[in-house]
C-alpha positions in Angstrom: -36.6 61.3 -19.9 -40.5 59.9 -20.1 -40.8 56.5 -18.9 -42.7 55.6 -21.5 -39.2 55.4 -23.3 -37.9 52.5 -21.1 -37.3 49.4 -22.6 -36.7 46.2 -20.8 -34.6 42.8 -21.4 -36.5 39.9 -19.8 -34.0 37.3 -18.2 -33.6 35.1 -15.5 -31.3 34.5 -13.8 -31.0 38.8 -13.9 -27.6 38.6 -14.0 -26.9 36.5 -17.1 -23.8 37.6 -18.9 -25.2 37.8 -22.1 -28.3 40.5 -21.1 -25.7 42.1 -19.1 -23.8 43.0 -22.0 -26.4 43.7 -24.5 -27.8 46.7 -21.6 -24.3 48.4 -21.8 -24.8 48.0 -25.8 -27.7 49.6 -25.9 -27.4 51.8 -23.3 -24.7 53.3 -25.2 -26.6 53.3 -28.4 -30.2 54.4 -27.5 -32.4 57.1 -25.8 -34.0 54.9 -24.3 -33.9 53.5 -20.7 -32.8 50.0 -20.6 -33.2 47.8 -18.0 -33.1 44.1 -17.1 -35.7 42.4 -15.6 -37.4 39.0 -14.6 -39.7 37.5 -17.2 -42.6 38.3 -14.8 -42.1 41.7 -14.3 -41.3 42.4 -17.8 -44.6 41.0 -19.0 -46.4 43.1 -16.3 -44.5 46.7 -18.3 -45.2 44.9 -22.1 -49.1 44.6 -20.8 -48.5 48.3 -19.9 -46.9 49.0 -23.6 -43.2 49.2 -23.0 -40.9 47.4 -25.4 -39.9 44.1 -23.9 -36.9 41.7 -25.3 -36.7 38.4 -23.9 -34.0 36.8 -24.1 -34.8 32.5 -23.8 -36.5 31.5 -21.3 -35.6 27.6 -21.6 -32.4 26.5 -23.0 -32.8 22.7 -25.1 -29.9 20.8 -23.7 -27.4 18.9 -26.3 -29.7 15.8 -26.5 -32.9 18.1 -26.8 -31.4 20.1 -29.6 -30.4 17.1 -31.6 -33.2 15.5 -31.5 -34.9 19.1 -32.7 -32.5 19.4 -35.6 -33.4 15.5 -36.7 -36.9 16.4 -36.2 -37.1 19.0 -39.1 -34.4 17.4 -40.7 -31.4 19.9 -40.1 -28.4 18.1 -40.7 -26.2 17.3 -37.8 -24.4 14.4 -37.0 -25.1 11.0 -36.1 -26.0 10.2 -32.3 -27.1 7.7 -29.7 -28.1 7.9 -26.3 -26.6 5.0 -25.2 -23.6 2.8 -25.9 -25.0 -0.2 -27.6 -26.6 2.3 -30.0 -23.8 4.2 -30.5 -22.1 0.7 -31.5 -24.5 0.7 -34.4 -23.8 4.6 -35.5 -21.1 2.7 -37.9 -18.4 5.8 -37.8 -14.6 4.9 -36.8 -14.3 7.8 -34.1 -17.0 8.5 -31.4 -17.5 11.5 -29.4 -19.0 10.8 -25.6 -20.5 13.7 -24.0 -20.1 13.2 -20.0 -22.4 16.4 -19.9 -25.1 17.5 -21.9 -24.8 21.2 -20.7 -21.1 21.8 -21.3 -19.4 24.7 -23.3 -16.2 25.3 -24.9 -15.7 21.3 -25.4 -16.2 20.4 -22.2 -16.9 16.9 -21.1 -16.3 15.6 -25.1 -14.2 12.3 -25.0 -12.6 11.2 -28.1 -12.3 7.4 -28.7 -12.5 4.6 -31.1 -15.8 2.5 -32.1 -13.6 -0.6 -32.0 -13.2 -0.1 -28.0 -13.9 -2.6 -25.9 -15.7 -0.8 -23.4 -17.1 2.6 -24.2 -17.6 5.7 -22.0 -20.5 6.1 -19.8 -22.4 9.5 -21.6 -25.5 10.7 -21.5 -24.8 11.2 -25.4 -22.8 10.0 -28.0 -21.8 11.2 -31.1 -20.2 10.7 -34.6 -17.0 12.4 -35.5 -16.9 14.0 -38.7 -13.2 15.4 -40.5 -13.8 18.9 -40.8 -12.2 21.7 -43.3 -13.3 24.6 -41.5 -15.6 25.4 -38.7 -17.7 28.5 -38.1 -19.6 30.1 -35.4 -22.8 31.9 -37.6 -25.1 33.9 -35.2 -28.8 34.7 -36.2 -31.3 36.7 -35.4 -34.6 37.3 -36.3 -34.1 34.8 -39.4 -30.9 36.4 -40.2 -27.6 35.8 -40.3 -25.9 39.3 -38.4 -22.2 37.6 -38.1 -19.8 35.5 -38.9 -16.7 33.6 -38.1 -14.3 31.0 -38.2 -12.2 29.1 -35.8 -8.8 29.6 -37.0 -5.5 28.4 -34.9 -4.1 31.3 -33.0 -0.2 32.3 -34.3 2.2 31.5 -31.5 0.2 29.1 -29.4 2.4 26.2 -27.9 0.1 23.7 -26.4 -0.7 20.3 -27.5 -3.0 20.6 -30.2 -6.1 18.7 -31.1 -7.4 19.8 -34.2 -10.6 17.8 -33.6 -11.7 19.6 -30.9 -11.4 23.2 -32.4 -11.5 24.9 -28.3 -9.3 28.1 -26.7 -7.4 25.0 -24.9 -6.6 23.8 -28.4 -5.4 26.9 -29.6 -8.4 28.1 -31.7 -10.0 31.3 -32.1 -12.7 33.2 -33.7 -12.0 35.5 -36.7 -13.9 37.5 -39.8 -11.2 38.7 -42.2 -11.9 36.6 -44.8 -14.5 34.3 -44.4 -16.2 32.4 -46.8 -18.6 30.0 -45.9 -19.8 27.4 -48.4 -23.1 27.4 -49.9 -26.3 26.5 -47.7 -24.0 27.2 -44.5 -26.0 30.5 -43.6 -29.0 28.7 -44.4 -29.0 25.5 -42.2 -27.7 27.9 -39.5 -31.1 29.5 -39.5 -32.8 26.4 -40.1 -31.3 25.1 -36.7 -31.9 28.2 -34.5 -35.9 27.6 -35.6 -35.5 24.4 -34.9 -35.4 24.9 -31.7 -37.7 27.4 -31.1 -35.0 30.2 -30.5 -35.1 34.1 -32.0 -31.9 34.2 -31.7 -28.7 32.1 -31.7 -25.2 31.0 -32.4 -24.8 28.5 -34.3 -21.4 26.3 -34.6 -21.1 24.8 -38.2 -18.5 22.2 -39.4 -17.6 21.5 -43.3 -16.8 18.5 -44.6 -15.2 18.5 -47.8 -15.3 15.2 -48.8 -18.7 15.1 -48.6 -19.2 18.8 -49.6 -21.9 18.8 -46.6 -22.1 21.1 -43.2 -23.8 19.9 -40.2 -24.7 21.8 -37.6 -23.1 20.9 -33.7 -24.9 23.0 -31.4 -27.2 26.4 -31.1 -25.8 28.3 -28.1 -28.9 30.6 -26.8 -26.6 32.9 -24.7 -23.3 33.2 -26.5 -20.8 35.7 -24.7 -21.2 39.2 -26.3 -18.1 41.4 -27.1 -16.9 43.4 -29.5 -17.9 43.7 -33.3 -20.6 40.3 -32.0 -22.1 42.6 -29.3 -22.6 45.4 -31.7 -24.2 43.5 -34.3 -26.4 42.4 -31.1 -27.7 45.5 -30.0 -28.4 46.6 -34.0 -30.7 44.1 -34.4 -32.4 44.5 -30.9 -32.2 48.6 -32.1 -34.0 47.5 -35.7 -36.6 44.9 -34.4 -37.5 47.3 -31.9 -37.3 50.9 -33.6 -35.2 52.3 -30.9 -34.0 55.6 -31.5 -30.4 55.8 -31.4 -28.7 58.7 -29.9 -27.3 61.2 -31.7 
């Protein structure tokens, strides 16, 4: 096969799960060669004219990312940085966030603004009752997949409905998902918020208030499934890559 049909997926670090996964995609999918490669050396073949992906470069911890959505005025929830401020956030349950890089829920402690003395966090944040909560992934301004955390049938732990986690029984599904209105579109908002091309995007409901606010952008999400083949077509349509036949 030419070379000149090679197409390469900037990352680093090169093994990153995420690229990993979308090179079997599309490997599968494509005639063309695909390869991972540092940023550098990508830019060195896309100077040369081969199609280059990159997937981001610099990932906006928790702190960055809300002070991007508040910034172009994406609704998320309240936060401080400290925990004088966060005495002043005037909600009845507080998040702390030990660690501004975590996944899956980790380092989130749950307590009460009337405490006397408040965990030490980098961030804090307002905890807003939730109806539902959905994971919407963009890319390229578009929303390519949806789901819902729904609580897994037949799981025995302790449940915490608040945190909506795999240790808390939740999962991600797609049969029948209906997202209110303006969901899709303040999941896109968010992901340009931060200067990503792509993202996903985990987006609470609050019925009350018939208002979504958007928790986090996750630049690298894990790729499986019907999620990694809605990946690699978008990669395949941005890109023109002839599919295989």
């Amino acid at each position: 096969m030419p070379y000149s049909k090679s197409f390469f997926i900037a990352v680093n670090p090169i093994g990153s799960g995420f690229a990993k996964a979308l090179q079997q995609a599309l490997k599968e999918r494509v005639d063309n060669k695909v390869f991972r490669a540092l940023p550098q050396r990508a830019a060195q073949k896309a100077a040369l004219g081969r199609l280059c992906f990159y997937v981001t470069p610099r990932v906006l911890n928790k702190v960055e990312q809300f002070h991007a959505f508040t910034r172009s005025n994406v609704s998320c929830p309240a936060f401080a940085l400290n925990a004088e401020a966060a005495r002043g956030l005037g909600c009845r349950t507080l998040f702390a966030r030990t660690t501004i890089t975590g996944t899956n829920g980790r380092g989130i402690v749950e307590f009460e603004s009337s405490a006397e003395h408040y965990p030490v966090a980098p961030l804090y944040t307002e905890y807003i009752p939730k109806k539902a909560e959905y994971r919407f992934h963009v890319f390229g301004g578009e929303v390519i997949d949806i789901q819902q955390k729904r609580k897994k049938q037949g799981f025995d732990g302790e449940r915490d409905t608040r945190i909506r986690n795999v240790n808390n029984g939740y999962v991600y599904c797609r049969d029948g998902v209906n997202p209110p209105d303006g969901a899709s579109a303040l999941a896109i908002a968010a992901v340009a918020a931060c200067g990503y091309q792509y993202g996903a995007v985990d987006v609470i409901y609050n019925e009350r208030r018939n208002q979504c606010y958007v928790l986090e952008v996750n630049s690298r999400p894990g790729l499986m499934g019907t999620t990694l083949a809605k990946y690699a077509n978008a990669v395949i349509k941005m890109f023109n890559l002839k599919v295989k036949q």
